[in-house]
N, CA, C and O atoms as a GROMACS GRO file, in nm:
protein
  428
    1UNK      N    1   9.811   2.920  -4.206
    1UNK     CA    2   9.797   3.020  -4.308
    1UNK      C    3   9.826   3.160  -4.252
    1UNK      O    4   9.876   3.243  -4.327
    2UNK      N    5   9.788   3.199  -4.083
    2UNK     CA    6   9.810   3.310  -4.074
    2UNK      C    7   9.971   3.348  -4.077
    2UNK      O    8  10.030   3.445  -4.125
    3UNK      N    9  10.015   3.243  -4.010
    3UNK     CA   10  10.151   3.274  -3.998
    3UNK      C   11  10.208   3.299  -4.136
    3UNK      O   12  10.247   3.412  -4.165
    4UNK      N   13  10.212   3.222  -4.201
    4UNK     CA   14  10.257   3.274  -4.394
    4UNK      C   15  10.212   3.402  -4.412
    4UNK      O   16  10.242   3.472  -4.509
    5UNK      N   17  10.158   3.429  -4.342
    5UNK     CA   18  10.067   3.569  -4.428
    5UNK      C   19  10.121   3.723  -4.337
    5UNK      O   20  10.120   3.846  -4.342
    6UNK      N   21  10.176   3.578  -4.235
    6UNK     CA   22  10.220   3.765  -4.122
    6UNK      C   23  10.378   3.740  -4.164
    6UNK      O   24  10.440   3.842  -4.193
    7UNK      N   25  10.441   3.628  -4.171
    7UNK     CA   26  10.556   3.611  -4.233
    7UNK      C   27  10.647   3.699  -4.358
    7UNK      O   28  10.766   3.726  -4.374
    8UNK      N   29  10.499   3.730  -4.448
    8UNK     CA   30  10.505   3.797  -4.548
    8UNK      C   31  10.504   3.944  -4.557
    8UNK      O   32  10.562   4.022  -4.633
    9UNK      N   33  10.420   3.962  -4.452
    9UNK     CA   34  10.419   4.130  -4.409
    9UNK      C   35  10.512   4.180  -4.387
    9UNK      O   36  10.552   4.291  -4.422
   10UNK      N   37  10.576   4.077  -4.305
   10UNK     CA   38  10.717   4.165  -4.198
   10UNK      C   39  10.827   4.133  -4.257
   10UNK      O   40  10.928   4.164  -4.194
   11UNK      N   41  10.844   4.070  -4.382
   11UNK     CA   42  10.925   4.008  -4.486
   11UNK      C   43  11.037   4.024  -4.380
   11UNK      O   44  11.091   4.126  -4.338
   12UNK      N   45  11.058   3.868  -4.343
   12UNK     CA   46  11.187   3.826  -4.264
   12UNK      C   47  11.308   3.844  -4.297
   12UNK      O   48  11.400   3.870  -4.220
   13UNK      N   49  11.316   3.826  -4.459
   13UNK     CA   50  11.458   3.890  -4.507
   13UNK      C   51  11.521   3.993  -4.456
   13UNK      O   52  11.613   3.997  -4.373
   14UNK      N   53  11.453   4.096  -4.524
   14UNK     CA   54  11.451   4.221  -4.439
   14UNK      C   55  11.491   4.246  -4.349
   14UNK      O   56  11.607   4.284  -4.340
   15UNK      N   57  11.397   4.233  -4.230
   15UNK     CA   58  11.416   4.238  -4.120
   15UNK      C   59  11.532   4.157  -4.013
   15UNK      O   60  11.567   4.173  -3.896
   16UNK      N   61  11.557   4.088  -4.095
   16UNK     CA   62  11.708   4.045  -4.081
   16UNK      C   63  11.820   4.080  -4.074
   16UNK      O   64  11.908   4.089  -3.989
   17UNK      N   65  11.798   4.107  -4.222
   17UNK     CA   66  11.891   4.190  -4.255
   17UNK      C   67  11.929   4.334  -4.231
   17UNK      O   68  12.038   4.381  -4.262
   18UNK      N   69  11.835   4.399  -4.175
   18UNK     CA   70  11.792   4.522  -4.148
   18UNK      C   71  11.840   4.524  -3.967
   18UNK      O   72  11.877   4.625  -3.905
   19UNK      N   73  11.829   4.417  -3.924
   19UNK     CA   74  11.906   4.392  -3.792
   19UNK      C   75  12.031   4.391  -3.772
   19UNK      O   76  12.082   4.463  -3.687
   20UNK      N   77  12.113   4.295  -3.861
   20UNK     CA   78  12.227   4.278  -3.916
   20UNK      C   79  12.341   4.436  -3.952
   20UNK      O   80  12.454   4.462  -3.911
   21UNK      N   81  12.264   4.499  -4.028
   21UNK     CA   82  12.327   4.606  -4.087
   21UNK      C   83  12.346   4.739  -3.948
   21UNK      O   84  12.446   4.805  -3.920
   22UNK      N   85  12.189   4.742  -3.873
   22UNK     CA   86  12.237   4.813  -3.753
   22UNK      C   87  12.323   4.807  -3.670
   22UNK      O   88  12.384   4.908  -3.632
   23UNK      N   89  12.344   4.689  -3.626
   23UNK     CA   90  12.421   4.626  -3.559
   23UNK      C   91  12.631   4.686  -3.608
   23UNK      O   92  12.728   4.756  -3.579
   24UNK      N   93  12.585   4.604  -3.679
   24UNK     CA   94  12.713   4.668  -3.799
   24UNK      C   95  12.770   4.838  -3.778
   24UNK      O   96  12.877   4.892  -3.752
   25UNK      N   97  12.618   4.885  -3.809
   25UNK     CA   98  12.667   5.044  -3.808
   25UNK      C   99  12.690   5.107  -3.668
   25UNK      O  100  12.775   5.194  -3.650
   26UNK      N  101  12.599   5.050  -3.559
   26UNK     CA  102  12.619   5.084  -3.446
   26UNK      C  103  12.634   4.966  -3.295
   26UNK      O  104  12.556   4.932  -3.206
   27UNK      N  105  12.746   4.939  -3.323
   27UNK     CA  106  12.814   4.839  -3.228
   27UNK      C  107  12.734   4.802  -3.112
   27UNK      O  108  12.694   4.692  -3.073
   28UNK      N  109  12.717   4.944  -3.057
   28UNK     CA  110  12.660   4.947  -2.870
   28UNK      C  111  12.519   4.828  -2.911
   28UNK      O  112  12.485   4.744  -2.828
   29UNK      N  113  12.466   4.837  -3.014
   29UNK     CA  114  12.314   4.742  -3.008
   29UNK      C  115  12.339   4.574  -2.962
   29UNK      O  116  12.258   4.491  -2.920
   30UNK      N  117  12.527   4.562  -2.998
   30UNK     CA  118  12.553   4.407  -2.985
   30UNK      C  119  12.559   4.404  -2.816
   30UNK      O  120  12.612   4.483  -2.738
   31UNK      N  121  12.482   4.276  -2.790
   31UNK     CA  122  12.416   4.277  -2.656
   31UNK      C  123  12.586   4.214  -2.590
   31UNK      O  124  12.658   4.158  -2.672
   32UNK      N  125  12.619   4.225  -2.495
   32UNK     CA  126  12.745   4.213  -2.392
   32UNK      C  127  12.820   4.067  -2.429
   32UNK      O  128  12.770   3.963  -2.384
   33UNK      N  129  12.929   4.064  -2.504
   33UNK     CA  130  12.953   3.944  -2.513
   33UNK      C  131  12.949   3.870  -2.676
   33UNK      O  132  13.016   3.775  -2.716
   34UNK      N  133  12.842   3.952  -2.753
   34UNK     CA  134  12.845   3.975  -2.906
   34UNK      C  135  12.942   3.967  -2.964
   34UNK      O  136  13.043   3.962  -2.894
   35UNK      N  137  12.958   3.962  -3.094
   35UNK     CA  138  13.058   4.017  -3.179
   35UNK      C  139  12.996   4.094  -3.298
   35UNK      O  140  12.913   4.048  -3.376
   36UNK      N  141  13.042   4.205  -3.301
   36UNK     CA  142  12.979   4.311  -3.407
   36UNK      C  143  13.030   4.295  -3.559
   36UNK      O  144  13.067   4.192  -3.615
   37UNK      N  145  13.027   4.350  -3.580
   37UNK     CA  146  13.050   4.377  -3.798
   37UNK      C  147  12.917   4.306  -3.822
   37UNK      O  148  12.822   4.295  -3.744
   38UNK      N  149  12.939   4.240  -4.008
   38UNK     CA  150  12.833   4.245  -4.056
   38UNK      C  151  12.881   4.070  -4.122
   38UNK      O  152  13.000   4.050  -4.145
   39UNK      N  153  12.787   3.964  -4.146
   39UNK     CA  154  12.840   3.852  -4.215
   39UNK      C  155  12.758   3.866  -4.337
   39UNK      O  156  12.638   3.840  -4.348
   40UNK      N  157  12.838   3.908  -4.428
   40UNK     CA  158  12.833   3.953  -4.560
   40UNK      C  159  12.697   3.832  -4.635
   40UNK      O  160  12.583   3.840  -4.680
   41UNK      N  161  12.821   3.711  -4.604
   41UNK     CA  162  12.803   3.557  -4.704
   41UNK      C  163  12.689   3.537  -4.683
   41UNK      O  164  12.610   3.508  -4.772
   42UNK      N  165  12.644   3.556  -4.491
   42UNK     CA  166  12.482   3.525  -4.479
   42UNK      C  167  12.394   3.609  -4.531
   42UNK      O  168  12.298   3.551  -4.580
   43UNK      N  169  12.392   3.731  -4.538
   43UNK     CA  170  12.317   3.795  -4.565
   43UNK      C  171  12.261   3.799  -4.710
   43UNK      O  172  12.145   3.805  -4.749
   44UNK      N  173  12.377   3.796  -4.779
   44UNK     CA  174  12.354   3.786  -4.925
   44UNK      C  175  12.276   3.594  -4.929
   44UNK      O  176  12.243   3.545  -5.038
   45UNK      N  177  12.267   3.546  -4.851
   45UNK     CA  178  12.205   3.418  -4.870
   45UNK      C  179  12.037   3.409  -4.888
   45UNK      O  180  11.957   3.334  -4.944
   46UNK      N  181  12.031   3.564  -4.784
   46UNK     CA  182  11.902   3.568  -4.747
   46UNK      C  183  11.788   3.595  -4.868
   46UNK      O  184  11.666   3.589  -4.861
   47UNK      N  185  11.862   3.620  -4.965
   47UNK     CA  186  11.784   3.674  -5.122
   47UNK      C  187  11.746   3.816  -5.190
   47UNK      O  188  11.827   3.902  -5.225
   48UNK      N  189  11.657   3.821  -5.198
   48UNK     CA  190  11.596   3.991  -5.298
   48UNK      C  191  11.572   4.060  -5.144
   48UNK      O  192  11.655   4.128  -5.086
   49UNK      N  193  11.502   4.041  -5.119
   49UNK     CA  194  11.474   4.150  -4.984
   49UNK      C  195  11.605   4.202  -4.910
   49UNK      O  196  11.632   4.319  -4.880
   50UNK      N  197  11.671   4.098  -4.890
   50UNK     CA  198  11.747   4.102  -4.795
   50UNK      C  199  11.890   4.177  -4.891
   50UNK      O  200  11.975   4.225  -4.816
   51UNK      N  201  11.918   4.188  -5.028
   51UNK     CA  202  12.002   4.258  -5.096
   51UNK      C  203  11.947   4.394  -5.080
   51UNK      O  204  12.017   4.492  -5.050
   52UNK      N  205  11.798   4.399  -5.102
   52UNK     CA  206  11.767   4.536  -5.151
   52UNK      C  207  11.776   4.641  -5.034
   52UNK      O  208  11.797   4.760  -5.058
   53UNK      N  209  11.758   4.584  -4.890
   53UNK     CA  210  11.834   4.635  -4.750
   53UNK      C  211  11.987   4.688  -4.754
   53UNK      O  212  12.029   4.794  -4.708
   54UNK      N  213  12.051   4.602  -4.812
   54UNK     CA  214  12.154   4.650  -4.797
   54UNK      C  215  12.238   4.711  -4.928
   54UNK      O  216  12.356   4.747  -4.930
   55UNK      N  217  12.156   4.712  -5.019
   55UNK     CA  218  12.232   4.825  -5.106
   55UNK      C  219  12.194   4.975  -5.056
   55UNK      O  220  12.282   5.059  -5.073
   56UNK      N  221  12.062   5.021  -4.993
   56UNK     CA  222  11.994   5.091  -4.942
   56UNK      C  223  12.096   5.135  -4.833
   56UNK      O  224  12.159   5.240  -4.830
   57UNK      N  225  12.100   5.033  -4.744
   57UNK     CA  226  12.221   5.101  -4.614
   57UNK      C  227  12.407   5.065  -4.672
   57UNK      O  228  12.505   5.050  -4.600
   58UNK      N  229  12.401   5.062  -4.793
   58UNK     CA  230  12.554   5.061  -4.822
   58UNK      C  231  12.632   5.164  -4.785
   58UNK      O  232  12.752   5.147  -4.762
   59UNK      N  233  12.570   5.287  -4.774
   59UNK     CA  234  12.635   5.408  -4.747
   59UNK      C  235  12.716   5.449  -4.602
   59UNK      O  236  12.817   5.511  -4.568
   60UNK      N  237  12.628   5.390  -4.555
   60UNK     CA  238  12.608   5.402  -4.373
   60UNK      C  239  12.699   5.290  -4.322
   60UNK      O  240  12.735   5.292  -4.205
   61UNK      N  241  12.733   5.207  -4.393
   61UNK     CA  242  12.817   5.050  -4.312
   61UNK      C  243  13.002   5.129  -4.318
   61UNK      O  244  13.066   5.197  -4.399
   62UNK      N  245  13.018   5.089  -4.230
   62UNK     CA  246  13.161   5.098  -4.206
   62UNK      C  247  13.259   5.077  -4.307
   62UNK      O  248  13.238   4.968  -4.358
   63UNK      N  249  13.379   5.146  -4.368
   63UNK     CA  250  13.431   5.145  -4.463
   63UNK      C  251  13.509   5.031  -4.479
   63UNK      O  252  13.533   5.029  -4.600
   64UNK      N  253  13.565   4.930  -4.425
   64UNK     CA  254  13.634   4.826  -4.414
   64UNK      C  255  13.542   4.708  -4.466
   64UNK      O  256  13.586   4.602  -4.511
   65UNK      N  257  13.377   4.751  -4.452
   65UNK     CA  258  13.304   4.603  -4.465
   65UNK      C  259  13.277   4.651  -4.677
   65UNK      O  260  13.228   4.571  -4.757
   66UNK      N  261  13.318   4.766  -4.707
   66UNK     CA  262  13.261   4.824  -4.853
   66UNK      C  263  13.279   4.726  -4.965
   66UNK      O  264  13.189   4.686  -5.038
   67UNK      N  265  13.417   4.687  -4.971
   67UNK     CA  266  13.454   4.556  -5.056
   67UNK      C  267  13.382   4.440  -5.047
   67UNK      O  268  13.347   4.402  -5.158
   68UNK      N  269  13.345   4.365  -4.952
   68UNK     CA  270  13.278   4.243  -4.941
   68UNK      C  271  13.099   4.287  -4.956
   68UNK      O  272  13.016   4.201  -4.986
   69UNK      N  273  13.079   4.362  -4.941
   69UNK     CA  274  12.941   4.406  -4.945
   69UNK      C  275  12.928   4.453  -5.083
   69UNK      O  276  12.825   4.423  -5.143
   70UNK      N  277  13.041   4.539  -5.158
   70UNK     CA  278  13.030   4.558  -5.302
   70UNK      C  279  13.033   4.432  -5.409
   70UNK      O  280  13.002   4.440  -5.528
   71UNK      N  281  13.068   4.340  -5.353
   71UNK     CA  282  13.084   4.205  -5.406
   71UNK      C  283  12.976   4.129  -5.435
   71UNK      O  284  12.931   4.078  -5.538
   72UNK      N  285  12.930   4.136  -5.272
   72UNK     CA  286  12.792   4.027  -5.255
   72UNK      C  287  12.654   4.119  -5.356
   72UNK      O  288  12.572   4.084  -5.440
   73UNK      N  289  12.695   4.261  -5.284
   73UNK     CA  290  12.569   4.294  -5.455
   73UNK      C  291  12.565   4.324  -5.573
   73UNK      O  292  12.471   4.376  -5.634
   74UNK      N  293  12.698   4.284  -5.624
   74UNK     CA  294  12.735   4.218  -5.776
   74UNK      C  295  12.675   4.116  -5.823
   74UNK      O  296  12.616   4.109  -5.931
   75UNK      N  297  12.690   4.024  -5.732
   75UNK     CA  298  12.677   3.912  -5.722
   75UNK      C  299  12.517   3.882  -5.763
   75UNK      O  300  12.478   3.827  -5.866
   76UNK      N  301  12.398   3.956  -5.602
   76UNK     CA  302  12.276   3.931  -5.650
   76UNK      C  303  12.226   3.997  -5.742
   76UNK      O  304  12.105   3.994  -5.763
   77UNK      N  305  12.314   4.072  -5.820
   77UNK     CA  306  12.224   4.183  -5.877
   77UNK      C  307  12.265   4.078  -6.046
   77UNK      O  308  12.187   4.066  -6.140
   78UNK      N  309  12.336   4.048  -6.042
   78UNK     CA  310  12.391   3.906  -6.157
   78UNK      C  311  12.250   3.834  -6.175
   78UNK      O  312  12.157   3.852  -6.253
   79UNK      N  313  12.277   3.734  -6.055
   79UNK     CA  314  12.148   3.669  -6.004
   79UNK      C  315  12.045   3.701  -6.047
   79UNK      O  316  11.992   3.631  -6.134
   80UNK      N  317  11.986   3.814  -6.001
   80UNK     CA  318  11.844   3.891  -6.061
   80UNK      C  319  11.815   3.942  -6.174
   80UNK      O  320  11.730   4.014  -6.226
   81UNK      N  321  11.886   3.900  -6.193
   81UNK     CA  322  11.921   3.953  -6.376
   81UNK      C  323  11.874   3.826  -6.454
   81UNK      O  324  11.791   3.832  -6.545
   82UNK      N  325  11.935   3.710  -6.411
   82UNK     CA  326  11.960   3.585  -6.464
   82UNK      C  327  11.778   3.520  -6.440
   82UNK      O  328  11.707   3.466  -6.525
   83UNK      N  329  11.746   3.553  -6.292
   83UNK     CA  330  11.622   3.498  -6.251
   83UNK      C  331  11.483   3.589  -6.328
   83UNK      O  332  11.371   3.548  -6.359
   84UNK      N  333  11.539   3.715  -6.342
   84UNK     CA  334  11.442   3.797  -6.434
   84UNK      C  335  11.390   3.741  -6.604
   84UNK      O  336  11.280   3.757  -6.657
   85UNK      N  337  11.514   3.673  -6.660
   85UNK     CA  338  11.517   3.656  -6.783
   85UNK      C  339  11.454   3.539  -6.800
   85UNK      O  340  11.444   3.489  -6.911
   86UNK      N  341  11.405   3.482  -6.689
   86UNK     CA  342  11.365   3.343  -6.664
   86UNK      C  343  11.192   3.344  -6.772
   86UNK      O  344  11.129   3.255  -6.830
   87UNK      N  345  11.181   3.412  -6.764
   87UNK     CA  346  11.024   3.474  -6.823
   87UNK      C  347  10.865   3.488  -6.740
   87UNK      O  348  10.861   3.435  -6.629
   88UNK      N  349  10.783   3.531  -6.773
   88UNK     CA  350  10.681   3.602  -6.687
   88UNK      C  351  10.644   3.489  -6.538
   88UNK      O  352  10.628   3.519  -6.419
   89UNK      N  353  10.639   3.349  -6.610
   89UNK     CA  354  10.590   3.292  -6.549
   89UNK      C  355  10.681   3.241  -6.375
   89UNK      O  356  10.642   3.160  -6.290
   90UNK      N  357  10.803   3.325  -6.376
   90UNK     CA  358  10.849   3.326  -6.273
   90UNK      C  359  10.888   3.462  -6.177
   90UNK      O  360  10.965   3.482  -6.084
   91UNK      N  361  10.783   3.547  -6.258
   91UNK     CA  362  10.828   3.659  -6.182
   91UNK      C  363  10.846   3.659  -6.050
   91UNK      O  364  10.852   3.558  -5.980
   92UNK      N  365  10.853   3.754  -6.018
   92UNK     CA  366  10.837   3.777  -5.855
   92UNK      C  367  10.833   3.929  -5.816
   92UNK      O  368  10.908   3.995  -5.888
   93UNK      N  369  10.782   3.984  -5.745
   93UNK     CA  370  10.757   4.144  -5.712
   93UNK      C  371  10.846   4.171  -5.582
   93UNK      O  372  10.839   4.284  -5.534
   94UNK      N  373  10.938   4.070  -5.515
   94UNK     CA  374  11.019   4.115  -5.488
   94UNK      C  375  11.153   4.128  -5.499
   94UNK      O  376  11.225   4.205  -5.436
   95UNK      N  377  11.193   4.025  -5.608
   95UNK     CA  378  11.265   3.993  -5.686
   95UNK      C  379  11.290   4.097  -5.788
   95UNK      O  380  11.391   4.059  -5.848
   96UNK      N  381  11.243   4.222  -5.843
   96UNK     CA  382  11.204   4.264  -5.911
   96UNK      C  383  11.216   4.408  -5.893
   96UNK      O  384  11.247   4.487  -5.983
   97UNK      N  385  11.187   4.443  -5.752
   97UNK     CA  386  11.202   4.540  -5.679
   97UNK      C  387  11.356   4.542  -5.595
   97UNK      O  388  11.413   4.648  -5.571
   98UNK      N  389  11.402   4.430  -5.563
   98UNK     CA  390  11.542   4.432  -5.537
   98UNK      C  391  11.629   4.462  -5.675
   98UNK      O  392  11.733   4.520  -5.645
   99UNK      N  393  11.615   4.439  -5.815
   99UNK     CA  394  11.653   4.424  -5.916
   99UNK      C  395  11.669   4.562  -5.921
   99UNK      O  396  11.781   4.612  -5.928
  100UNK      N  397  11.519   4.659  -5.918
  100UNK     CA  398  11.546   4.810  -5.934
  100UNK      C  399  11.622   4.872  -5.864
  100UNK      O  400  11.694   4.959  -5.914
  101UNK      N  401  11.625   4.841  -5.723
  101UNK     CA  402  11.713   4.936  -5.640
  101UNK      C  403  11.823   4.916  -5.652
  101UNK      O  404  11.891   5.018  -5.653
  102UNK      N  405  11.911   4.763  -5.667
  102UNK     CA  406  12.048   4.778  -5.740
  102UNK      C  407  12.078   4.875  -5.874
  102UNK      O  408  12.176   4.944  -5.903
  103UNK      N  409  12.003   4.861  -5.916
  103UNK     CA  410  12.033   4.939  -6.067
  103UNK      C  411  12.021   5.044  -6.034
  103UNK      O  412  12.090   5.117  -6.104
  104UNK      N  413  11.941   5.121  -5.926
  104UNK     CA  414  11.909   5.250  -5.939
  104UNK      C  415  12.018   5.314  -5.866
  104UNK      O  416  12.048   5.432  -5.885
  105UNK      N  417  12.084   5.231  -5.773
  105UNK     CA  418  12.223   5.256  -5.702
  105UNK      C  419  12.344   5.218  -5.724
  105UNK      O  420  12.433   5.193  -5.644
  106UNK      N  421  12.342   5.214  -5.874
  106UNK     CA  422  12.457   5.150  -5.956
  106UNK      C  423  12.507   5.023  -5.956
  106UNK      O  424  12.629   5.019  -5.940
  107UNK      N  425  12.447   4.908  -5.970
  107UNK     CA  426  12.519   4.772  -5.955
  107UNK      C  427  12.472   4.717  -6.069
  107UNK      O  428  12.505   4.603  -6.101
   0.00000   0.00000   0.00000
């Protein structure tokens, strides 16, 4: 139980993704031997948390990755739309909160 509960704190999405995107923006973090950019497909796999990261750092990612990243949060922001309409009994508060920050950053 604790682990679910610290799991939840540090919302892994996130922090994933939030790894991912640095990396991306600043190369030198990829450890010797790495390969840098950003894998779009995974990230957008990762769900609501992990979109709402990167509409947040859309600005900051390298201009070459803008298209595939403008895509993938079309895409979840579709998704969250679709999973919203689902009705109360499936809400989700982070689901919900990724939903706002697309919208609030135009998607």
């Amino acid at each position: 139980m604790a682990i679910a509960i610290a799991c939840n704190l540090i919302g892994a999405q996130a922090f994933v993704t939030q790894q991912n995107v640095d990396r991306a923006i600043n190369p030198d973090l990829v450890a010797a031997g790495g390969i840098s950019g950003l894998d779009v497909d995974y990230v957008s796999s990762l769900g609501a948390d992990a979109a709402r990261v990167l509409a947040v750092s859309r600005n900051n990612l390298p201009s070459e990755l803008l298209p595939v990243v403008d895509a993938g949060l079309m895409d979840a922001r579709i998704q969250l739309t679709v999973d919203a309409q689902s009705g109360w009994p499936s809400w989700n508060y982070s689901r919900q909160r990724a939903l706002d920050t697309l919208i609030s950053v135009g998607y």
